[in-house]
N, C-alpha and C positions, 0 to 999 in steps of 0.2 A: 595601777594596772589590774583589771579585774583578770580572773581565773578562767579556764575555760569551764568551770561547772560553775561558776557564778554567774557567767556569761547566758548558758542556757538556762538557766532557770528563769531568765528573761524574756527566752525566746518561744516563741508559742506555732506549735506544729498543727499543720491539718491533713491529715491522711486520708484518701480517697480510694475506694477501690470496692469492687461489687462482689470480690468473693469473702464469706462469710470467714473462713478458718484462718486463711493469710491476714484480713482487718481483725481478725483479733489477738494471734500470734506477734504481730507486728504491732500494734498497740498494746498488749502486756510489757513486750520488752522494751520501747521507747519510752512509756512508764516508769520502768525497772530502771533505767538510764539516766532517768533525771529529766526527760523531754516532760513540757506541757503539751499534751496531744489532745488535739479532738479529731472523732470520727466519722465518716459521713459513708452511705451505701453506691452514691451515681452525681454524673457530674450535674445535676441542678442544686442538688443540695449542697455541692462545694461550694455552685456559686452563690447562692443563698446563707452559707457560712461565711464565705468571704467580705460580704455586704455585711454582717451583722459583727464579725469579730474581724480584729485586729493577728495577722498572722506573717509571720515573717520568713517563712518556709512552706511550700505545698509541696506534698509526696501523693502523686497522681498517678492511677493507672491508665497505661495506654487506649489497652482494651475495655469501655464498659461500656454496657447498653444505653440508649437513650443519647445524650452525650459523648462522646469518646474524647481522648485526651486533649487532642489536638484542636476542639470545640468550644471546649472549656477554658483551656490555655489561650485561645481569641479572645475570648469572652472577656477575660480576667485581665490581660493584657490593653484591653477598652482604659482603664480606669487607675490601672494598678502597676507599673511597670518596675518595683523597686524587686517585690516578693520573687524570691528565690524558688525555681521549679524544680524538680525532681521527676519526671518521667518514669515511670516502674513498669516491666513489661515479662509477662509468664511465660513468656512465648520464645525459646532461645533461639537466636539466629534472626531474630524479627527486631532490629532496632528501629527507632522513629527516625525518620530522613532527616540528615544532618542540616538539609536546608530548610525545612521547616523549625530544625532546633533552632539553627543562625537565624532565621526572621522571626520565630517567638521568643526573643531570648530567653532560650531555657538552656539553663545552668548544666543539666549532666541528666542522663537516664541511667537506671537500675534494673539487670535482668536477676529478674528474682528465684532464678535457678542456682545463682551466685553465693546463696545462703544470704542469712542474717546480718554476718559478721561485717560484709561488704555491703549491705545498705549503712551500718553506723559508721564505716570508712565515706562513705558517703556524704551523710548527713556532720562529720566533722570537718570536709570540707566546707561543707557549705556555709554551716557556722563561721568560720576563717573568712570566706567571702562578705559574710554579714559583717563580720566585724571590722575587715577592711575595708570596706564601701563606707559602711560609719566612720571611722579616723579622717578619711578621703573627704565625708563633707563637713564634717567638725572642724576639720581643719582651713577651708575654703571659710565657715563662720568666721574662725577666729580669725582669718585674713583680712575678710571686709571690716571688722570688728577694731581690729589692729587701726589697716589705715583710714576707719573713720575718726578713730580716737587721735590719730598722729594730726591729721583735718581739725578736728577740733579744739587740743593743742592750741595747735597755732592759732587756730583763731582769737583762744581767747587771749595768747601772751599777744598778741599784735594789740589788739584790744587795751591790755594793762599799759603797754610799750606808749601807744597813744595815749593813757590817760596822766602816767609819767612824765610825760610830755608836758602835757598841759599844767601838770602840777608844779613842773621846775618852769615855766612861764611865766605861770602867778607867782610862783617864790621871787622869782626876780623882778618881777614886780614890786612884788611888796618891801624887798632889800635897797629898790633903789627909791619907794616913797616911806620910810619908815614911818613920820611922822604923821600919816594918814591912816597907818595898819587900825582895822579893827578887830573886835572881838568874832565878828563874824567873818573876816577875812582867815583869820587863823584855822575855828572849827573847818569853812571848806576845805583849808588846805590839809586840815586832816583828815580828814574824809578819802580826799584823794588819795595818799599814803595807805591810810586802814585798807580800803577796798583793793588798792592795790596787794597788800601785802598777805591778806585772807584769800583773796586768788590764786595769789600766785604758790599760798603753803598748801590750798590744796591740790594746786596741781601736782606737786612736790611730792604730797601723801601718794597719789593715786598713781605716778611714777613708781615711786618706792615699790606700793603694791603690787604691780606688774611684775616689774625687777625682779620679787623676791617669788611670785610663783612660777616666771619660767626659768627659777635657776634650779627650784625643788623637783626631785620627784615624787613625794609626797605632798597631800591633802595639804591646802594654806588656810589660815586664821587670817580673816578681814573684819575691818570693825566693821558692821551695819550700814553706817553711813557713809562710808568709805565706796561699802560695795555700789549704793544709788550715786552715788558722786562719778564711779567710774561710769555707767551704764547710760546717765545724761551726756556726759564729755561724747563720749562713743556716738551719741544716739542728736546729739543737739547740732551740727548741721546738716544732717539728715534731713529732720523733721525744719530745719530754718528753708530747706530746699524745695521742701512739699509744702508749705505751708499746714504745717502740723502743729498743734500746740501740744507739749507733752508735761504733763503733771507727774508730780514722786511725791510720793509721802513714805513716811516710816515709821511703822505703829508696835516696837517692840521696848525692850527693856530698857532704861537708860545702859550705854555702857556694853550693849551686849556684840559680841565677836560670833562671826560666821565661821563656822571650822566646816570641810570636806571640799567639793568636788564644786567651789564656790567659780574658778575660771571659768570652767565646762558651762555649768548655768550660768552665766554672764554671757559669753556668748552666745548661746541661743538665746536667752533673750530678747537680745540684742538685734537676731536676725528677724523673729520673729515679729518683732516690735518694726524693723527697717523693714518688712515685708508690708505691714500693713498700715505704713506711709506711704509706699509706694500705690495703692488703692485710691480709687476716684472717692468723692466726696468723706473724705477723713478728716475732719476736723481737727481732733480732738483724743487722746490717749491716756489711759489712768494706768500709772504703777504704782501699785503699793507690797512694802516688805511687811508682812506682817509674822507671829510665830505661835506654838502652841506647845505643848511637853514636850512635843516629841520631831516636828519638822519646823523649818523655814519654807514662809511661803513667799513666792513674788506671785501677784495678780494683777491680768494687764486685762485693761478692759477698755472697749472701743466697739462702736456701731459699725466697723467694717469685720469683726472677727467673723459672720458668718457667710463672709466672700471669700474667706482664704480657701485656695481647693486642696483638693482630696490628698494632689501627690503631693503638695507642700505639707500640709499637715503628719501624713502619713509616716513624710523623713524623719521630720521632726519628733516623730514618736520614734522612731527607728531609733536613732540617736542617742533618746534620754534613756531608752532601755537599754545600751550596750554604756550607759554610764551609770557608776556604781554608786549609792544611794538618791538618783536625782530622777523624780518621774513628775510624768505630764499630764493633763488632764485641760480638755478643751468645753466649753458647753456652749455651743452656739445661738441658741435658745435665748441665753441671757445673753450674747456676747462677752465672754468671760473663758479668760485661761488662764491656769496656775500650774507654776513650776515648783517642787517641794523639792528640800533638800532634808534629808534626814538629818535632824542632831546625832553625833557624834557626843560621845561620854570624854 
């Protein structure tokens, strides 16, 4: 469970407002507090910041030239409906109409007659809201994520069940012609048995793993190929339902163990990955685990990556920021995203 100062160090503020001494008073001390702040003079430039950076919090004056609050908050609401508003008004006695706040969902306004004190009562609100809105869809990941894996499961033991089957057919077969058994009679029937029995231990492993992370409340240690092994199970009737073909490789150490916030990333990638199966013309999906001194990387790469939209994407950022060592990075360009988990010592 991260901190609440670990939490905002995460979080990236945008403060809006057209009087000079209050934007800078009020951006020293958000400063001072640990917020990452940027600052802008009028609302084009918000929204012009808003398009170019990643913000999880707008702190907006009601009153400013050009734009005003409520113009801007339209605007932003176009594209962006996760970001957390803030309303700020110098004006006492002059709140913003509560039914424009209910139809722009905006979160809470601030009369900034109120002091300082009670804009940071504010803003640790709002934080709280951030971070429970993230639990809220992490948690919905890990459910689809759950019963896709339960789904796929089953598919493959029916699958073994069936080849069991067939294996004790031929055994009795071959019991009641001994005299005819050959050498190659035998190998198939081992065959049957091995494959059976390498399936079914790992489903066994990838069970166990589960198991043992939602019984911790701390970071879990999986082995590498433990963790692709879950992520296909999860992700492979998914992709049999879309006609997806989906590739894993694993390009790390012999031997090597994932220690930290290894569920967390699993399921988003998980969604991420069932997101863009669900995309027209998807053939085709690369995962690969790879590492470096210092992070674990998964890279998922597919010619549908630069259709995913704006608000899915954007969750998705939301999410890995409010999880502790695990961030995102998308390049649509190449079609290409990678999920980093920081090594742990």
């Amino acid at each position: 469970m991260m901190t609440y100062n670990e939490i905002i160090k995460n979080i990236n503020i945008l403060l809006a407002d057209d009087d000079p001494d209050y934007l800078m008073m009020t951006y020293a001390f958000l400063k001072q507090a640990g917020y990452n702040v940027d600052k802008v003079t009028d609302g084009n430039a918000a929204i012009e910041a808003l398009k170019k950076n990643d913000y999880q919090i707008l702190l907006l004056d009601y009153f400013m030239p050009g734009l005003n609050g409520e113009e801007v908050v339209k605007k932003v609401r176009e594209t962006n409906k996760e970001i957390i508003i803030i309303l700020q008004t110098g004006f006492a006695g002059k709140k913003p109409p509560i039914e424009m706040m209910q139809e722009l969902e905006i979160q809470n306004y601030y009369d900034k007659t109120e002091g300082i004190n009670r804009l940071n009562l504010e803003l640790i609100s709002a934080v709280k809201i951030f971070n429970q809105q993230n639990e809220i869809e992490l948690s919905k990941y890990r459910t689809n994520a759950i019963g896709n894996l339960v789904e796929g499961i089953a598919q493959e033991i029916k699958a073994d069940l069936l080849s069991v089957s067939a294996g004790l057919e031929v055994t009795n077969m071959l019991l009641k012609n001994t005299e005819k058994t050959t050498k190659q009679d035998i190998e198939k029937l081992n065959k049957f048995y091995e494959n059976n029995k390498d399936t079914l231990s790992r489903i066994d492993k990838v069970l166990t793993s589960l198991i043992m992370q939602s019984s911790k409340t701390t970071d879990c240690i999986m082995e590498s190929q433990e963790v692709m092994d879950i992520i296909t199970l999860i992700l492979k009737h998914v992709a049999k339902t879309n006609v997806v073909t989906l590739n894993t490789n694993v390009s790390v150490r012999p031997n090597s163990y994932i220690k930290g916030s290894v569920n967390d990333a699993i399921y988003i990638i998980c969604e991420i990955m069932r997101e863009l199966m669900t995309l027209k013309n998807n053939e085709k999906i690369d995962l690969t685990l790879t590492e470096d001194e210092n992070n674990w990387y998964f890279n998922i790469n597919s010619n549908s990556i630069s259709l995913l939209s704006q608000s899915f994407i954007y969750m998705i950022k939301r999410i890995c920021v409010s999880i502790s060592d695990v961030s995102f990075n998308i390049d649509k360009d190449n079609n290409s995203i990678s999920i980093s988990i920081l090594k742990q010592v």
